[in-house]
C-alpha positions in Angstrom: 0.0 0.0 0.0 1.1 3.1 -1.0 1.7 5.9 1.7 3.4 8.9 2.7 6.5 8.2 4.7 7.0 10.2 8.1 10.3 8.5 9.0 12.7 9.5 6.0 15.7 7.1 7.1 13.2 4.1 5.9 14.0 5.5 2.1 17.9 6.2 2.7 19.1 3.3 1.3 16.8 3.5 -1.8 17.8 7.2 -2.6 21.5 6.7 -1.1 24.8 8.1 -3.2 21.9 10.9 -4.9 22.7 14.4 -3.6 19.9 16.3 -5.3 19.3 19.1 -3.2 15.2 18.5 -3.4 16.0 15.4 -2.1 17.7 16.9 0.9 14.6 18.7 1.4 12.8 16.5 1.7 14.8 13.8 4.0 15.7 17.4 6.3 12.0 17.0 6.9 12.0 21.0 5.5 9.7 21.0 2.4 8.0 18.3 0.0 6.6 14.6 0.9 7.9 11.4 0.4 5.7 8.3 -0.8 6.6 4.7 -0.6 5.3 1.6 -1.4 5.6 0.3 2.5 5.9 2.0 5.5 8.7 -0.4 7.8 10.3 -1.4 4.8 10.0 0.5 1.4 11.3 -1.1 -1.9 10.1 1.8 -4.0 10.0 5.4 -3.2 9.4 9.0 -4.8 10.4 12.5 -3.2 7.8 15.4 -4.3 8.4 18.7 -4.0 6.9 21.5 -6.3 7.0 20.0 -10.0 9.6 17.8 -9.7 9.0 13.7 -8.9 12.4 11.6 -8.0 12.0 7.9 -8.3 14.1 5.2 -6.4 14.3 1.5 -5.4 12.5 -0.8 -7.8 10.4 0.6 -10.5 6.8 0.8 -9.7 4.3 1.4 -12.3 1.3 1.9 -9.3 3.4 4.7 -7.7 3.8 6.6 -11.3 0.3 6.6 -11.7 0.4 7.4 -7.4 1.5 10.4 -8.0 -0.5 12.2 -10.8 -3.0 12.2 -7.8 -0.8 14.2 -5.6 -0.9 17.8 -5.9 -2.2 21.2 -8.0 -0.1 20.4 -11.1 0.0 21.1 -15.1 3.1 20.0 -15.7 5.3 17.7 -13.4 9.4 16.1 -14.0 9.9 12.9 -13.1 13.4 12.0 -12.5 14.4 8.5 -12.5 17.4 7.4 -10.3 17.8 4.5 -12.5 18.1 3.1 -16.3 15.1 0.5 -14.9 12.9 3.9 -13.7 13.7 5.3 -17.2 12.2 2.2 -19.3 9.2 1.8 -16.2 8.2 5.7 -17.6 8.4 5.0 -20.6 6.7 2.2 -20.5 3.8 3.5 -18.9 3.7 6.9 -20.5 5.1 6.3 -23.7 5.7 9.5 -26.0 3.3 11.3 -23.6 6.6 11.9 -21.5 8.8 14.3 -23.0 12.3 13.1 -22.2 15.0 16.0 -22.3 18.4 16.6 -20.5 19.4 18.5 -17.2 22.6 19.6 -15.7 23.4 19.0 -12.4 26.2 21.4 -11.3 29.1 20.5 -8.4 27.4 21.2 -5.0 30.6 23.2 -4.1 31.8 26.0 -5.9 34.9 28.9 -4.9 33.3 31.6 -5.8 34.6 35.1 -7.0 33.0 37.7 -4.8 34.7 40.4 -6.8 33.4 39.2 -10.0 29.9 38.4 -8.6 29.7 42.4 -7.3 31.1 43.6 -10.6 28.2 41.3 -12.4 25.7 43.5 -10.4 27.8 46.9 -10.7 27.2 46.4 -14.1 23.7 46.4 -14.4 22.0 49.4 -16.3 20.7 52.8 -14.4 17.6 52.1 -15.8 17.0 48.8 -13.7 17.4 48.0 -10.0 17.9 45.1 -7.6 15.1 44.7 -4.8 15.1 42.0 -2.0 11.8 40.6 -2.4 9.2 41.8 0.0 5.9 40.8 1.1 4.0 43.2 -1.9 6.8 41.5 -4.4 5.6 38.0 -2.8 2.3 38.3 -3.7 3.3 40.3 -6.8 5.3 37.6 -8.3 3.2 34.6 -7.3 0.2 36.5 -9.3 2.2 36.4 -12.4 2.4 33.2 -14.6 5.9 33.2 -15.9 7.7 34.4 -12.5 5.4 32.7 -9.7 7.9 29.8 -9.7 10.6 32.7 -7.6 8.2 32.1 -4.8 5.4 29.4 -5.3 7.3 26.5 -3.6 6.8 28.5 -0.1 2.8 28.7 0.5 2.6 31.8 2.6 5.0 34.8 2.5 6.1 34.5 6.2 6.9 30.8 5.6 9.6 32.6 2.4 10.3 35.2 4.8 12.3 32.5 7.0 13.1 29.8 4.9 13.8 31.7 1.6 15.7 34.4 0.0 15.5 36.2 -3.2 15.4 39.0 -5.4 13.9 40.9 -8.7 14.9 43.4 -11.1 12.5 46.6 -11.2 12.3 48.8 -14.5 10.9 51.7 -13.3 7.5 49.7 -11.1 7.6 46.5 -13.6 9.2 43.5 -12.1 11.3 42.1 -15.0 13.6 39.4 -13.9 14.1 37.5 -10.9 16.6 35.0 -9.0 15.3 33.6 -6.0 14.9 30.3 -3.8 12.8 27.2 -4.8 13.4 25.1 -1.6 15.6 25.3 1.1 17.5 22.5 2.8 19.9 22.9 6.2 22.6 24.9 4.7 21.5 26.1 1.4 19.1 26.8 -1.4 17.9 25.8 -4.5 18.5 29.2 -7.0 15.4 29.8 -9.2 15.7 32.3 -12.2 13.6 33.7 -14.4 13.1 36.5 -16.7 10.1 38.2 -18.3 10.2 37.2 -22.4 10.5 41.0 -23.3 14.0 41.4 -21.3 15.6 38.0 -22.3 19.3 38.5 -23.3 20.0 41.6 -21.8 22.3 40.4 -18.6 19.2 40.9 -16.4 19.7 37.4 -15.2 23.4 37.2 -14.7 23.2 40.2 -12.2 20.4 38.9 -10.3 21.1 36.0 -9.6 25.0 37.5 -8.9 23.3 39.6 -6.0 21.5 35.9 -4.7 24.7 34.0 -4.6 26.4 36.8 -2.9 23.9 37.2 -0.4 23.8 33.7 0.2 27.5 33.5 0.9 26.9 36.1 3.4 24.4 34.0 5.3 26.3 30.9 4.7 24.3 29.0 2.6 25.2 27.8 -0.4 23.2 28.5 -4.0 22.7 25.3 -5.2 21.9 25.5 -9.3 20.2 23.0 -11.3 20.4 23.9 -15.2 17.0 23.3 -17.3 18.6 24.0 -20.6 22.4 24.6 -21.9 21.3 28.3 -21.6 21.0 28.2 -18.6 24.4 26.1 -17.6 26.1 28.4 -19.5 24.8 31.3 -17.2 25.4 29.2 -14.3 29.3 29.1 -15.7 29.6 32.6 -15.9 28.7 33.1 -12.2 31.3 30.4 -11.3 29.7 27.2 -11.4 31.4 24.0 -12.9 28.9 20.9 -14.1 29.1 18.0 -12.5 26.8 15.5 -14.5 23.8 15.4 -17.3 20.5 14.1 -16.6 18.0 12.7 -18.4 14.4 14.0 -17.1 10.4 13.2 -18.5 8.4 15.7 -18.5 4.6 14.6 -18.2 1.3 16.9 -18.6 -1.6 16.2 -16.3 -4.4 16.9 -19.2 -3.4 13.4 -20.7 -4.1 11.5 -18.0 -6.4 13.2 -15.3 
């Protein structure tokens, strides 16, 4: 029987030598839910946290189909731990899961502070950096293409301790953002985005330059996971060096709810 785990040591073996830091969440008992397939003694297991599924142990075809219950979802990752989860999805989904490739990025970096502050120096008069505030909360989350800055964190005082981020203004138009999608014990995972009208103008790179630096300052490292080479390549610039590629289905919950 399928059930939400309370006691996340049940699932470390299944999930052991992964250091995904969603996953962390998770077994940090900080944000997201974990489902297994047996509560003393789980052979399959899936983390859930915002729109992203990791899959461990044995493949289960009952806990993909589990876990298009769970949730207020459009779209939703799964991430498979394992060739076996990889054929299990495809199996079940077929070309209904769209499979494309992430980059995972080293969970240590030596960052350049002086290069990071010359990153945001070199944004344009005509823009500024804000932390975000309880109007920029509610702000953001309103707003399809930035609401994932914030959307992981269901209130703003549960962001206001756990989380950390920041926007771009033009004039009173929030354009860009960098931000926190979870949080585990001594970091965060960076979200970015940018508003399609202001793509490829830097907005981006000196955000997310002010996050990392005020990370630093809190010590907490900005953990980045790339969606795209664009992004990775952003993520380079700011200091970070990839550590592996990832292969990722992405699944739409019209075709099958």
């Amino acid at each position: 029987m399928i059930q939400r785990l309370v006691e996340t040591k049940k699932v470390n073996s299944l999930f052991q030598g992964w250091h995904d830091t969603l996953l962390r969440s998770c077994m940090q008992g900080i944000m997201g839910e974990i489902y297994g397939d047996d509560r003393e003694n789980p052979h399959s297991a899936f983390v859930l946290l915002g729109d992203y599924c990791l899959l461990a142990g044995e493949p289960s075809n009952e806990l993909l189909h589990f876990q298009e219950g769970l949730g207020r979802w459009e779209t939703r990752l799964l991430v498979p731990k394992s060739q076996a989860w990889e054929q299990m999805i495809r199996a079940t989904y077929g070309s209904k899961a769209k499979q494309f490739t992430r980059y995972a990025l080293k969970k240590e970096a030596s960052f350049d502070k002086a290069h990071l502050g010359r990153l945001v120096d070199s944004l344009s008069p005509m823009y500024r950096i804000v932390e975000i505030d309880e109007i920029l909360y509610h702000y953001i989350l309103s707003e399809s293409w930035s609401h994932n800055l914030v959307s992981q964190f269901p209130t703003y005082e549960r962001f206001r301790d756990l989380g950390l981020g920041f926007v771009i203004l033009k004039d009173a138009e929030v354009v860009a953002g960098a931000s926190t999608y979870c949080r585990y014990h001594n970091g965060i995972e960076v979200e970015v985005d940018t508003k399609m009208p202001y793509r490829r103008k830097g907005l981006a790179l000196a955000c997310s330059a002010k996050l990392i630096l005020s990370c630093l300052e809190r010590d907490l490292f900005p953990s980045w996971d790339a969606h795209t080479e664009p992004s990775l390549h952003l993520a380079e610039k700011l200091g970070y060096e990839l550590d592996y590629p990832y292969e990722v289905f992405e699944i739409t919950k019209a075709d099958y709810v």
